[in-house]
N, C-alpha and C positions, 0 to 999 in steps of 0.2 A: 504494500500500500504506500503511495505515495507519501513522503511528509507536506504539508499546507505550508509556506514559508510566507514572512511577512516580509512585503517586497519595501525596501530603503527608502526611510523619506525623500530620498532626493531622484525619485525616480516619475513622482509627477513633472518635474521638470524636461525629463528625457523628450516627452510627446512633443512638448510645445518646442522643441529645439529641430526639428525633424520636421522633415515634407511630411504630406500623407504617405506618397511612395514609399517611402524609408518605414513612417512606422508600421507601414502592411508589411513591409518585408520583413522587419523584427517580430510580428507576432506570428507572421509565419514558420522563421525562422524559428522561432522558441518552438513553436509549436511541435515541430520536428525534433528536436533535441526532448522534448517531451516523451514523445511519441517514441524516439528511439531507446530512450529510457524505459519503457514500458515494457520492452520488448526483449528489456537487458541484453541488447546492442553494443551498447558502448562499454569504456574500459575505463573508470574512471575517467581521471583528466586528463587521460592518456588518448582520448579521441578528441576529434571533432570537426562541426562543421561551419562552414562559412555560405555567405548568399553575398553577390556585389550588390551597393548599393545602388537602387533603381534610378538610372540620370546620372550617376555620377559613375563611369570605368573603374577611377583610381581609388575607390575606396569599398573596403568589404565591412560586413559585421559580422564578427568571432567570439567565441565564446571566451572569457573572462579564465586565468590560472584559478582553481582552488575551489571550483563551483563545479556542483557534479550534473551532470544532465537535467534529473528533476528539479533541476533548483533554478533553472534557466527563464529568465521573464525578458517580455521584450526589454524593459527598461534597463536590464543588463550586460545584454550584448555590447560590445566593443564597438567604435566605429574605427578603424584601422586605417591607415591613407596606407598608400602602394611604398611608402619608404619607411611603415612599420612605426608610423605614432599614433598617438590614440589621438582622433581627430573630435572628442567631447570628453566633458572633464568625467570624472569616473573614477570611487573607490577602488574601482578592480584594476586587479593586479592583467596586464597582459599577456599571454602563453607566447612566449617569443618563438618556441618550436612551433607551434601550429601556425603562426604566422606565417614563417619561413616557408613552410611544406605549400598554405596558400598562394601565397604572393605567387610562386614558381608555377602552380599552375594557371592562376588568373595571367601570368604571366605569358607563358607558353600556349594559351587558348583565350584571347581574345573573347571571344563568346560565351565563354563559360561564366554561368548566371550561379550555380553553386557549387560546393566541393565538400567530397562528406569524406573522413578519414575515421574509420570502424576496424578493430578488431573484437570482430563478431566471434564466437566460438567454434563453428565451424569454418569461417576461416582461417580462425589463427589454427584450425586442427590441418587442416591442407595444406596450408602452406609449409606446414612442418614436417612433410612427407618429402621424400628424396627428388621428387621431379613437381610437384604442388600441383595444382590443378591444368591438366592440358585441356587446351579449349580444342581439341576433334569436331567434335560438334555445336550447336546450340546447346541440349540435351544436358553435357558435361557441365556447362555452367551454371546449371539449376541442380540447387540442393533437394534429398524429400524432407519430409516432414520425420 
């Protein structure tokens, strides 16, 4: 069961600092880090994911060091500029590897609108096998139940 967290008083500020754009794409974005939490996805703060921000290329919003997935609220997320500052003021601390790993592929793929970095349990199990998953078919890259 999820725990209910009482989100920082300084996070009614967050909305009014933000487009609309921006703050649909942080409740989405939470939403998802929710959702993947749900589904015990992620690896502690050892995952995570990013969305660019909508209108602006050079900048993403990334999840916060030290906050586990369920604890993720829009008015949390990071707003990150493309050379790694946090571009709104913000108690959290910034995940400077998750950064890193983003920026590289917003970087390398232009059009890339999100970037999820998961180790799920069946793939950290695959991948830990001598050749890890060969993609032969479609087929091979669907796990069952």
């Amino acid at each position: 069961m999820a725990t209910v967290i009482k989100a920082p008083s300084f996070s009614r500020s967050v909305r009014t600092q933000v487009s609309r754009e921006e703050w649909g794409a942080r409740e989405d974005l939470a939403a998802l880090y929710r959702f993947i939490a749900s589904k015990q996805w992620d690896d502690h703060i050892f995952t995570h994911l990013s969305m660019r921000v909508p209108g602006e290329p050079n900048s993403y919003l990334l999840n916060p060091l030290n906050l586990t997935f369920d604890e993720i609220t829009a008015s949390s997320l990071l707003k990150v500029s493309s050379t790694g500052e946090k571009m709104l003021e913000s108690p959290y601390l910034l995940n400077r590897a998750a950064y890193i790993i983003h920026h590289a592929v917003y970087a390398a793929i232009d059009h890339a609108a999100c970037v999820i970095h998961l180790h799920t349990p069946h793939g950290t199990s695959v991948s830990m096998q001598a050749f890890g998953l060969l993609p032969y078919s479609q087929h091979s890259m669907m796990r069952g139940k």
